[in-house]
C-alpha positions in Angstrom: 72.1 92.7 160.4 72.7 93.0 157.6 72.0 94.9 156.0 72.5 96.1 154.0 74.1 95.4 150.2 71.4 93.0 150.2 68.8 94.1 147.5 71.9 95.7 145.5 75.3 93.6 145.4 75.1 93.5 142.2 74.5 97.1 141.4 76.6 98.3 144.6 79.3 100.0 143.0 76.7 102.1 140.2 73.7 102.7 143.0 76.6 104.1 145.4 77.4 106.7 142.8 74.6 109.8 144.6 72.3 110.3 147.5 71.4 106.8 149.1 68.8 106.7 152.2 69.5 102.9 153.8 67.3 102.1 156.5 68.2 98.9 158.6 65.4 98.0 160.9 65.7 95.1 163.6 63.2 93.7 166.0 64.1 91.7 168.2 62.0 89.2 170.6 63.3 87.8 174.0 62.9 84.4 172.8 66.0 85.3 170.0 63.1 85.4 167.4 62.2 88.4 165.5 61.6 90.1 162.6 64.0 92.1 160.1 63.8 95.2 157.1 65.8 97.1 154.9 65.8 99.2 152.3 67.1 101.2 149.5 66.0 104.3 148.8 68.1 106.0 145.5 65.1 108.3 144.1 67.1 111.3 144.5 69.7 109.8 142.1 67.1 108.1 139.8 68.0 110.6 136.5 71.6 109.5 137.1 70.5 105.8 137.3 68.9 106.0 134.2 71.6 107.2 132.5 74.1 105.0 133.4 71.2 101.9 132.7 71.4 103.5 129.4 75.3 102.8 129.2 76.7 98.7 128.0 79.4 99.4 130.4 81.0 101.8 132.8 84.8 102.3 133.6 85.4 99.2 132.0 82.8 97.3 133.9 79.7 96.0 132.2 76.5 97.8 133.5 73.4 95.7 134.2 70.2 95.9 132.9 67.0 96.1 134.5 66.1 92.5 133.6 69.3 91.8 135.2 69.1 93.4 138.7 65.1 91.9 138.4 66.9 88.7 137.8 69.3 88.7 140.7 66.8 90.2 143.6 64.6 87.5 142.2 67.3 84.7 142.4 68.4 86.2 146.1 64.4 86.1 147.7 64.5 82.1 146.0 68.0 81.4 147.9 66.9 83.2 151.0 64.0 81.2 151.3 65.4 78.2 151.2 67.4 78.7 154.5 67.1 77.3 158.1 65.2 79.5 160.4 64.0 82.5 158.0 60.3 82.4 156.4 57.6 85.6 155.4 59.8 86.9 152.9 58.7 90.0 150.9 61.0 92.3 148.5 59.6 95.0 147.1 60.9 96.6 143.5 60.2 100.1 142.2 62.4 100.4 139.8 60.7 103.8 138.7 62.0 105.6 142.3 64.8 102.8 142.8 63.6 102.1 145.9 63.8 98.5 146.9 62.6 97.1 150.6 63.8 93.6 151.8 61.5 92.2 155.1 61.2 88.4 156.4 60.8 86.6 160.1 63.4 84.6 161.6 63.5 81.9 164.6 67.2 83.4 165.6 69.5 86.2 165.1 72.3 83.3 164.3 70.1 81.6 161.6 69.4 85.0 160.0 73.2 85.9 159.6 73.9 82.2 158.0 71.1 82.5 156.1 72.1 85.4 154.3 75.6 84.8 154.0 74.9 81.4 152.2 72.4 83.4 149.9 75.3 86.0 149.0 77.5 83.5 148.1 75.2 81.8 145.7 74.6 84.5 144.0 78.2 86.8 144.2 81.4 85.9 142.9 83.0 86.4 146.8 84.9 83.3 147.7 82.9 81.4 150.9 86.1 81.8 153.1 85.8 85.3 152.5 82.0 85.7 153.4 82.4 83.7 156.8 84.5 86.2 158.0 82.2 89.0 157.9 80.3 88.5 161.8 78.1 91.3 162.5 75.3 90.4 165.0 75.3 88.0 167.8 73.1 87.9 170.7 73.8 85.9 174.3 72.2 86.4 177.9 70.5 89.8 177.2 73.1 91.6 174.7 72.8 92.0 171.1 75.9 92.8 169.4 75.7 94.8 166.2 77.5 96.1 163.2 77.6 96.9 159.6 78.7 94.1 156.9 82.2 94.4 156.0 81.6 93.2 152.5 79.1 96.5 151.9 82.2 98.9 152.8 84.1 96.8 150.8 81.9 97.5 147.7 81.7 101.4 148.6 85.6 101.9 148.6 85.6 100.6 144.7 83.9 104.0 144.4 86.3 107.1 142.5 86.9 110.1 144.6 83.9 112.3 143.2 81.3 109.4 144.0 82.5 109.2 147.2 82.2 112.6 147.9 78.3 112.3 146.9 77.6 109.7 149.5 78.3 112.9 152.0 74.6 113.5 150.8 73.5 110.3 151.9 72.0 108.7 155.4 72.4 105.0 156.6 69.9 104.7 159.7 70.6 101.3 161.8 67.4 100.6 164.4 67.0 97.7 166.9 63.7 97.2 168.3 62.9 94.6 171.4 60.1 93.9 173.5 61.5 95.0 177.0 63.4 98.2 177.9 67.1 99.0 177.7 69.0 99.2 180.1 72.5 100.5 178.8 74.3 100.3 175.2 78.0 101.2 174.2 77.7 103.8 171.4 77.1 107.2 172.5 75.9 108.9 169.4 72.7 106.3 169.8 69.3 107.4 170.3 67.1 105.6 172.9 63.4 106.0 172.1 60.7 107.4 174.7 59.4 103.6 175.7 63.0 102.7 176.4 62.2 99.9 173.8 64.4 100.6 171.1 68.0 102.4 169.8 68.8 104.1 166.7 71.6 105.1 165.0 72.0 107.7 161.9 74.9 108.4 160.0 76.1 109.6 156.5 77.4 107.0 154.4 80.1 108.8 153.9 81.9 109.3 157.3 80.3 105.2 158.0 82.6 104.1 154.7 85.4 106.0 156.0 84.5 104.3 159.5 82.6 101.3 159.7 83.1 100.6 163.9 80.7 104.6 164.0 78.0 102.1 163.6 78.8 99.3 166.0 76.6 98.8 169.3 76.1 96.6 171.9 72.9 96.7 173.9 72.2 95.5 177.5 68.6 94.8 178.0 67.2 94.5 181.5 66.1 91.1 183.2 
């Protein structure tokens, strides 16, 4: 739901800058429970990480260190934990790949969304008016409604011409998992699995940045 930006708002607009694999992974239960993942995966671009680490600022902009981003993944699993409705958090750091994986439980898709939109604004500089806006899951009488996060394209645009030209390179793959088949969903470049059980969606980050609604579904599961 999600998504997203999560383990990296404040490193968004320096991670952005090569190849990024995002993986967004949502399970669902018919009870409005369920569990969700996602993760970061920059190892392609780890020599150019390093070397901007290596930098006390970049295009103006002060670059964080290590200690730093350790510091606000750290602050963000504290926050997250302390909200309504989500529990079994685990964030995992390797910050010799940069790969970083965000999973918890949650009692509703609702709670989840609040959840993480009053941990984001503990820890950003957005303005809460502007973080309430961003809506992108719901579900009611068999239909989930997803999309990607606003605020994450929001970050990408920041990104000059050549950067953005690199995230061609990269993938952003949405999945929704549930534990009763499908029996329709809106977007037509989605892939339902064999066991009619679950929907995925791949895309570059690129063309999604460019695009955000490439990502949107709704799903319709059956009674």
């Amino acid at each position: 739901m999600k998504k997203w930006l999560i383990l990296s708002l404040s490193f968004c607009t320096f991670i952005l800058t090569g190849c990024i694999e995002i993986i967004d992974d949502l399970s669902l239960n018919s009870d409005g429970s369920g569990s969700f993942k996602y993760s970061i995966n920059l190892s392609s671009s780890k020599v150019k990480i390093n070397s901007i680490l290596a930098l006390d600022s970049l295009d103006g902009r002060p670059v964080p260190s290590k200690d730093e981003i350790k510091q606000k993944i750290s602050d963000f699993k504290s926050k997250l934990a302390q909200q309504e409705g989500i529990k079994n958090i685990l964030i995992e750091e390797d910050f010799t790949n940069y790969i970083f994986k965000l999973s918890c439980d949650f009692d509703n898709v609702t709670l989840l969304q609040e959840g993480i939109k009053k941990t984001i604004n503990g820890i950003t500089k957005h303005q809460k008016n502007e973080m309430d806006e961003y809506q992108w899951i719901s579900w009611t009488n068999n239909t989930l409604s997803r999309s990607i996060p606003k605020i994450a394209v929001d970050q990408a645009n920041k990104l000059k011409a050549d950067d953005m030209e690199l995230l061609k390179q990269g993938t952003y793959t949405c999945i929704t998992r549930f534990d009763r088949e499908i029996e329709k969903f809106d977007n037509e470049s989605a892939i339902l699995a064999k066991n009619k059980q679950a929907v995925m969606l791949r895309l570059n980050t690129h063309a999604l940045i460019k695009n955000v609604d490439l990502m949107g579904n709704k799903i319709y599961l059956m009674d």
